[in-house]
C-alpha positions in Angstrom: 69.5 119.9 105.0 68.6 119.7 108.5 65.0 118.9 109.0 63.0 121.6 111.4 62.4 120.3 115.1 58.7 120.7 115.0 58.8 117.6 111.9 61.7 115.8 113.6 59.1 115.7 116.6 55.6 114.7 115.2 57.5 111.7 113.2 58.9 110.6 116.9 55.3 110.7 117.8 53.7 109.2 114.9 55.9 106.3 115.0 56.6 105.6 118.0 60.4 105.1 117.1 63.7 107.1 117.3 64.5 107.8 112.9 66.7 109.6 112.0 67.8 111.6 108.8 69.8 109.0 107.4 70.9 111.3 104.3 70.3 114.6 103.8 73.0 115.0 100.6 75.1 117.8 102.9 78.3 116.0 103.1 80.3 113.4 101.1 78.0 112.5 98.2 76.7 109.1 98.0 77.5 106.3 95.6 74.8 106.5 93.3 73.8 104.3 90.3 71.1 104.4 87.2 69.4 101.7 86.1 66.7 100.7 82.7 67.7 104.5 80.9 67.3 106.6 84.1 68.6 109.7 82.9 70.6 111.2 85.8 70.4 111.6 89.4 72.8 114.5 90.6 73.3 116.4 93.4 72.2 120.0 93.1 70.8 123.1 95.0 67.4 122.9 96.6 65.1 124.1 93.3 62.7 125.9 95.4 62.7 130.3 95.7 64.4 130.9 98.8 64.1 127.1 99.9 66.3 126.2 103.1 67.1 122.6 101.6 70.6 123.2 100.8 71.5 120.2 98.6 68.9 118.0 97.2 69.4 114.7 95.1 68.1 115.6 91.5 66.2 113.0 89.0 66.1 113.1 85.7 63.8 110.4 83.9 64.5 110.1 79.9 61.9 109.6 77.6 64.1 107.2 75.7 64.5 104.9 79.0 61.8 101.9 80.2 59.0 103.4 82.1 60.4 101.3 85.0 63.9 103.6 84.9 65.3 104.1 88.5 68.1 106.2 90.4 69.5 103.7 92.9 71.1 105.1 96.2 73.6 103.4 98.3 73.5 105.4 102.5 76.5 106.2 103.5 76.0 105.4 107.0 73.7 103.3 109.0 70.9 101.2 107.2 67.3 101.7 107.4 65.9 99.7 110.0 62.5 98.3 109.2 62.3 95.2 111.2 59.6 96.7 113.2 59.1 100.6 111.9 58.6 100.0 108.4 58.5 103.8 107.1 60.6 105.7 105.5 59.9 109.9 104.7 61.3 111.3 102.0 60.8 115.1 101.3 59.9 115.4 97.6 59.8 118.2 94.9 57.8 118.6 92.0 56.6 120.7 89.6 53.6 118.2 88.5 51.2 115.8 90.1 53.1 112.2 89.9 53.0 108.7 91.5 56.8 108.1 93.1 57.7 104.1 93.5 60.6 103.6 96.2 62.1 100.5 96.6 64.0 99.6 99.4 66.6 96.8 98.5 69.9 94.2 99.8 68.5 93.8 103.2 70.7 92.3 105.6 67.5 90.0 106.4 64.3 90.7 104.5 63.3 90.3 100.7 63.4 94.0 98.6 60.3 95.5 99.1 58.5 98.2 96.9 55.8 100.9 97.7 54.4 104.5 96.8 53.1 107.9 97.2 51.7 110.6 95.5 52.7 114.0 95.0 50.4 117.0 94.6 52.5 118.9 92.7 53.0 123.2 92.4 56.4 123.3 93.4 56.8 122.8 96.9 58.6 120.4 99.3 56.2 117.4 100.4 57.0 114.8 102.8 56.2 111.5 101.3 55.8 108.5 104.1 56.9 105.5 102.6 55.2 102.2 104.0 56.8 99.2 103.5 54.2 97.0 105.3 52.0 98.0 102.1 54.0 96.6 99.4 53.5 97.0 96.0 55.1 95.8 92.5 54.6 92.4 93.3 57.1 92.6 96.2 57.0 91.5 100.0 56.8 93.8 103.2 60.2 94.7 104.4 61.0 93.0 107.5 64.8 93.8 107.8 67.3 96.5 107.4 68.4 97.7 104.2 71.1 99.7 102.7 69.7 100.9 99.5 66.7 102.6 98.5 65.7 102.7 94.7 63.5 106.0 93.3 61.4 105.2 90.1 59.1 108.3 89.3 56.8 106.7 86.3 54.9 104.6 88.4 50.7 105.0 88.6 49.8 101.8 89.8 46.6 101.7 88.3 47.0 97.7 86.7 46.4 94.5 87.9 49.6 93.3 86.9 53.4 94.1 87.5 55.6 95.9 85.2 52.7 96.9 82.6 52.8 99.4 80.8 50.4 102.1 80.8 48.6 100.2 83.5 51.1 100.6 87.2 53.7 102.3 84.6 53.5 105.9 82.7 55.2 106.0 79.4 58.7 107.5 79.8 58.7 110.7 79.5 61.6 113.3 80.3 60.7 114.7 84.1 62.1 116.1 86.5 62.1 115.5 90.5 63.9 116.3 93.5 64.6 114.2 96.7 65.6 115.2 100.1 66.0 114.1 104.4 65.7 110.3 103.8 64.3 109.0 107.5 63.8 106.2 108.5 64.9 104.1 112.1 68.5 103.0 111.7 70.7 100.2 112.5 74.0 100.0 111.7 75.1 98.5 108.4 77.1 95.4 107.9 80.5 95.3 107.3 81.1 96.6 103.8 84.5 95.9 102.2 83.6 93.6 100.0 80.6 94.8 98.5 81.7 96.8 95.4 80.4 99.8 97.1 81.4 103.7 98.3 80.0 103.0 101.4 80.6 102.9 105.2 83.1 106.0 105.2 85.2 104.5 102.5 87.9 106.3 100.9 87.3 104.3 97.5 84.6 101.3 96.4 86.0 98.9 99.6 88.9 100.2 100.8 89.8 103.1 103.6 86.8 102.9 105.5 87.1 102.1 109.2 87.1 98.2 108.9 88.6 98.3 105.2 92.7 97.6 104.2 94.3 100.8 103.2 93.6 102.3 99.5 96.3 101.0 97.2 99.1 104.1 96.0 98.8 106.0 92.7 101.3 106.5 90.2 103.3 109.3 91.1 104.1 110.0 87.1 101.7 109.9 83.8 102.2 107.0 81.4 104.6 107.5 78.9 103.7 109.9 75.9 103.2 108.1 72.9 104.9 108.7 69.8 103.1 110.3 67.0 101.3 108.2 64.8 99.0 109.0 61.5 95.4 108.5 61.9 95.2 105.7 59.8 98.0 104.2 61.6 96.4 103.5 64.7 93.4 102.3 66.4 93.1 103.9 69.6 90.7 102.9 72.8 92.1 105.2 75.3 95.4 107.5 74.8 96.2 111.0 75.0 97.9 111.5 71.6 95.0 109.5 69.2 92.1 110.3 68.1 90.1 107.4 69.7 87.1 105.0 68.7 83.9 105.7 69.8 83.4 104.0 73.1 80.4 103.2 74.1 81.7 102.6 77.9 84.7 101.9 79.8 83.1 100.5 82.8 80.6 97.7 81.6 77.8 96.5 84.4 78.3 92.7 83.5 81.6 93.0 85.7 82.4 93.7 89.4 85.3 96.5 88.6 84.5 100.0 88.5 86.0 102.6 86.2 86.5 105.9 86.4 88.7 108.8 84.7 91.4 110.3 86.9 94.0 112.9 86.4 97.9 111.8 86.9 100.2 114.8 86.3 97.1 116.5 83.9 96.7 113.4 82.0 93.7 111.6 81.7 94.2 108.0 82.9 91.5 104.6 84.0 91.6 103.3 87.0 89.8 100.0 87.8 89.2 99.2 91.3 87.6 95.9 92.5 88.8 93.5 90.0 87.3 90.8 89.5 86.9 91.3 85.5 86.4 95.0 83.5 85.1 95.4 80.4 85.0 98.2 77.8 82.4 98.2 75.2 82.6 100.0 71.9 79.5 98.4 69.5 79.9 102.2 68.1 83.1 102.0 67.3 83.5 98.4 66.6 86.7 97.4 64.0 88.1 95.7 61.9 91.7 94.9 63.5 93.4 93.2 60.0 95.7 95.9 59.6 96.3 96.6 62.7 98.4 93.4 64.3 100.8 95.8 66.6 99.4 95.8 70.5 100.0 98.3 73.4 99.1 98.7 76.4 100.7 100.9 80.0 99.6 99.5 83.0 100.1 100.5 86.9 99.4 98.5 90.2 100.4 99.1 93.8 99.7 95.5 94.4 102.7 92.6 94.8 102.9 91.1 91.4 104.3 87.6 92.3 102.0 84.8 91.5 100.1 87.5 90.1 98.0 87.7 86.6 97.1 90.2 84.4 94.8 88.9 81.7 93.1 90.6 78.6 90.8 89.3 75.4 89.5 91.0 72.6 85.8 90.2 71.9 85.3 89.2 68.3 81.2 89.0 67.2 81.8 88.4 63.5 78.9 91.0 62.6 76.7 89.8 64.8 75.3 90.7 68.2 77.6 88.8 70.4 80.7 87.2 70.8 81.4 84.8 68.3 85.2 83.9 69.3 88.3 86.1 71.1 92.1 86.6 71.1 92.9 86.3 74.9 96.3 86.8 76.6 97.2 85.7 80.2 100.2 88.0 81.4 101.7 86.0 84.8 105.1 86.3 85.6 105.9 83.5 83.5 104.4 84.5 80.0 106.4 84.9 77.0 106.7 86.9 75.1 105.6 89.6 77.7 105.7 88.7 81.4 104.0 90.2 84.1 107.5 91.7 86.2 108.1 90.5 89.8 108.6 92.3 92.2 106.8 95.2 91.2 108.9 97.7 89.7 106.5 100.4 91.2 106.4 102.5 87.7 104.3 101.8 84.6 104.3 98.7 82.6 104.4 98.6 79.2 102.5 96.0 77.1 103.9 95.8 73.6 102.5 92.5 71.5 101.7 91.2 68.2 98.2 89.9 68.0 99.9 86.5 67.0 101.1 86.4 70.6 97.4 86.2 71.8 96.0 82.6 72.0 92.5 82.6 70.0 89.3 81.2 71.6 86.7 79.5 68.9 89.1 80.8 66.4 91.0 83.4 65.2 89.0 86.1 63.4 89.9 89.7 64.4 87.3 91.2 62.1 85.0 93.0 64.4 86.3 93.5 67.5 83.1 95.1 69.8 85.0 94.4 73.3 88.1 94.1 75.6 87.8 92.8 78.8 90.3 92.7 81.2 90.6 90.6 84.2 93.1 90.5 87.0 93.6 89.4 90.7 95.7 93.0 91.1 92.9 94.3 92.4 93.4 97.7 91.5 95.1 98.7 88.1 95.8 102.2 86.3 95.8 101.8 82.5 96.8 104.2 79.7 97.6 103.9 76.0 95.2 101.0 74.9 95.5 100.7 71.3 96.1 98.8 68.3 99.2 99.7 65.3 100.5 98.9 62.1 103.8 99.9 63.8 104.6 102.6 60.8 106.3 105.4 61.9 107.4 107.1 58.7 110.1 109.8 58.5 107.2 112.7 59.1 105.6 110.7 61.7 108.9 111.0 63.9 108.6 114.7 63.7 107.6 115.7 67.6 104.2 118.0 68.2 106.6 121.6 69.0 104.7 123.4 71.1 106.4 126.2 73.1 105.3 128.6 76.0 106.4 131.6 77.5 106.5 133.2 79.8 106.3 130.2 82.6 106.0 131.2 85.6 103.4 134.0 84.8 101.9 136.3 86.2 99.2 137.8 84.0 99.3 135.3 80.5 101.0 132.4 79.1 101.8 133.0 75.7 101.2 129.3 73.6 103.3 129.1 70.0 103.5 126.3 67.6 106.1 125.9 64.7 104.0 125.2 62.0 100.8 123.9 63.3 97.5 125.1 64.3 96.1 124.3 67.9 92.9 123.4 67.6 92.0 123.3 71.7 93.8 124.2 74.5 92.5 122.5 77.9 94.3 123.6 81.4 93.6 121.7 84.4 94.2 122.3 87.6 96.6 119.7 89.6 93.3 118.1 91.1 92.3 117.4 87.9 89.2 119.8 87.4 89.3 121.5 84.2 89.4 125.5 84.7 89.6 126.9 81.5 89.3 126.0 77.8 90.0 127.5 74.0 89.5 127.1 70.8 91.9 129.1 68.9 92.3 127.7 65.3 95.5 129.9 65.4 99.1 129.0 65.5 99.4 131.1 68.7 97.0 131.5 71.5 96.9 133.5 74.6 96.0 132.2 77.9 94.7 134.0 80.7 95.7 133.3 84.0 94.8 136.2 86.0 91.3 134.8 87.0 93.8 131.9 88.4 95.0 130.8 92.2 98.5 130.7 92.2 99.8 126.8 91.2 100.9 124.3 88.9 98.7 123.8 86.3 98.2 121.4 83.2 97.2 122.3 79.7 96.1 120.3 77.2 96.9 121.7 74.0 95.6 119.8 70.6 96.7 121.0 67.5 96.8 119.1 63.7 100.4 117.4 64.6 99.0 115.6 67.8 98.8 116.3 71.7 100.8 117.5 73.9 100.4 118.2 77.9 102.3 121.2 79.5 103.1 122.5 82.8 102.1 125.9 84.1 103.3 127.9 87.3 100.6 130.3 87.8 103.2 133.3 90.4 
């Protein structure tokens, strides 16, 4: 929101120094990250009856997180400046009475620096002055500028000691805050395209900012639909048509790349930017791969692929809590049985292998796989269809999902008609992606409604007990 003149003007006076609001969460939202079982930290509308915030950052502790849980906040633009001016206001929310830590942190110059104020509580908006000559935590005063500023609402500071709990930390508890108009002096922030951040007006994490390369393309086309395949014939990790493991994450913290879930054509699909390495995690769903020996993978990469690798491993841990020995294949454009192509053929990449065609590390067990890890020089990659098969497609297996609709283009309703199976779920997406209706008809025909709908192409998802299969929709 915009902060009122007469504020804007006593801060000027009290400091001394020209700050500025250096976020105020109207436009582009920052990159945002959660840290020790913070709970969330989203963007929302200002909580307050008739407030004139507009949109406010909103923090979630969990009660099942460390006392010491934290939202972590990247500024888009400049960095806060506290070289000589070491405050930074923050207008705060809250319900309760509570004791807010901020941490400012990465400075260009000076050490990460920690401090806090209280909040009375009853609901209203309190400016919070931040002073980072007073440090706290254990930490140093700030002396630099900084492009991060860290929010951990269980502190009480009442120990001697740091990170103690019940002494400077409440017990985690679920709570919720609300942040707004972070001020501070700036000073322009350091060149930012390799930093594994959305920062600096990038388009995406380090690239299509003003001093970054150009994003990399997307595939104009969705990976390949697989063929259908009984449960117990597959292992699945990510694909449209399976049912898949229980993932605990596809975008693991111990590696630079970042993962997130995009839409190509209606189709959910990863894409990894900054690699570096990737993992995906699944200690919930971890397997026993034995019968499963069959390997596939899609892939998609704007980048050149000559002299180029594409590497993979699954983590074995044997039972236990960590790796214990892997199956790892290196895919350059040398690699037999499956080599990386060069050039680029510019479309999708399919990865078919026998786990024999992996070379093991510390052995070859492939009892509990827990992880697969990917890394690449690419830089960024588009993956679909990450699974494992006993490559048995039986005579009833070959049988396609039949799934008809009519009438397409509509006006008013798409009627949605299966052969023989029921459709469980019906998803439709919009060609951005964002999901704008769903059903649950248990029925072997469904009705969809498009009259509540802009006219469009549209995606739907439609799950029924032969598989999945993805549709288009013209919306008149």
């Amino acid at each position: 929101m915009k902060k009122i003149t007469f504020l804007f003007c006593v801060l000027i006076t009290t400091f001394g120094f020209s700050q500025v609001v250096l976020e105020d969460f109207e436009g582009d939202a920052p990159t945002l990250a959660l840290s020790n079982g913070m709970g969330s930290a989203t963007i929302v509308a200002d909580p307050e009856s008739g407030g004139t915030h507009g949109q406010v950052l909103e923090l979630i502790t969990s009660a099942a997180g460390e006392s010491w849980q934290q939202a972590e906040l990247y500024l888009q633009g400049d960095s806060m400046d506290l070289t000589t001016d070491n405050i930074v206001s923050v207008d705060v929310y809250s319900d309760a009475p509570f004791v807010m830590l901020a941490k400012v942190a990465n400075g260009a110059t000076g050490p990460d620096s920690a401090t806090s104020r209280a909040h009375p509580g009853g609901s209203v908006w309190v400016t919070l002055d931040f002073d980072f000559s007073a440090p706290e935590d254990g930490t140093a005063p700030a002396t630099g500028t900084y492009p991060e500023i860290y929010f951990l609402p269980m502190w009480n500071g009442m120990g001697t000691g740091s990170n103690t709990v019940n002494n400077n930390w409440e017990n985690a508890a679920d709570t919720t805050t609300y942040v707004d108009n972070i001020t501070a002096t700036s000073a322009p922030t350091p060149e930012t395209c390799t930093d594994g951040i959305l920062n600096n007006e990038e388009e995406e994490i380090d690239c299509g900012g003003p001093n970054c390369d150009p994003c990399p393309g997307e595939p104009a086309t969705a990976a390949p639909v697989q063929p259908f395949r009984a449960p117990d014939n597959v292992k699945s990790i990510f694909c449209e048509e399976y049912n898949n493991i229980a993932v605990d994450t596809y975008d693991t913290p111990w590696c630079p790349g970042t993962t997130n879930t995009v839409m190509i054509e209606g189709r959910p699909t990863q894409v990894i930017t900054g690699l570096g390495c990737e993992g995906i995690e699944f200690i919930t769903g971890r397997f026993d791969a034995t019968e499963f020996p069959f390997f596939h993978m899609d892939i998609w990469t704007d980048t050149p692929t000559m002299d180029k690798s594409f590497n993979f491993k699954f983590s074995n841990w044997t039972g236990g809590g960590g790796e214990t020995n892997a199956l790892e294949y290196s895919m350059t454009n040398a690699s037999s049985p499956v080599p990386l192509p060069n050039p680029n053929p510019g479309t999708w990449i399919s990865i078919d292998l026998q786990l024999s065609d992996f070379t093991p590390i510390n052995g070859g067990d492939i009892t509990d796989f827990v992880q697969f890890v990917i890394s690449s020089d690419l830089g960024t990659v588009y993956y679909d269809n990450l699974y494992l098969h006993n490559n048995n497609l039986s005579v009833d297996e070959f049988s396609q999902v039949n799934i008809s609709v009519y009438p397409n283009p509509t006006l008013n309703v798409w009627n949605v008609k299966t052969s023989a199976q029921t459709i469980n779920s019906i998803q439709v997406f919009d060609i951005l992606g964002k999901q704008v209706l769903t059903l649950s008809p248990n029925t072997q025909d469904a009705v969809i409604d498009a009259s509540t709908l802009n006219s469009g192409l549209y995606f739907a998802k439609v799950n029924s007990d032969a598989g999945t299969q993805t549709l288009k929709l013209v919306r008149e």
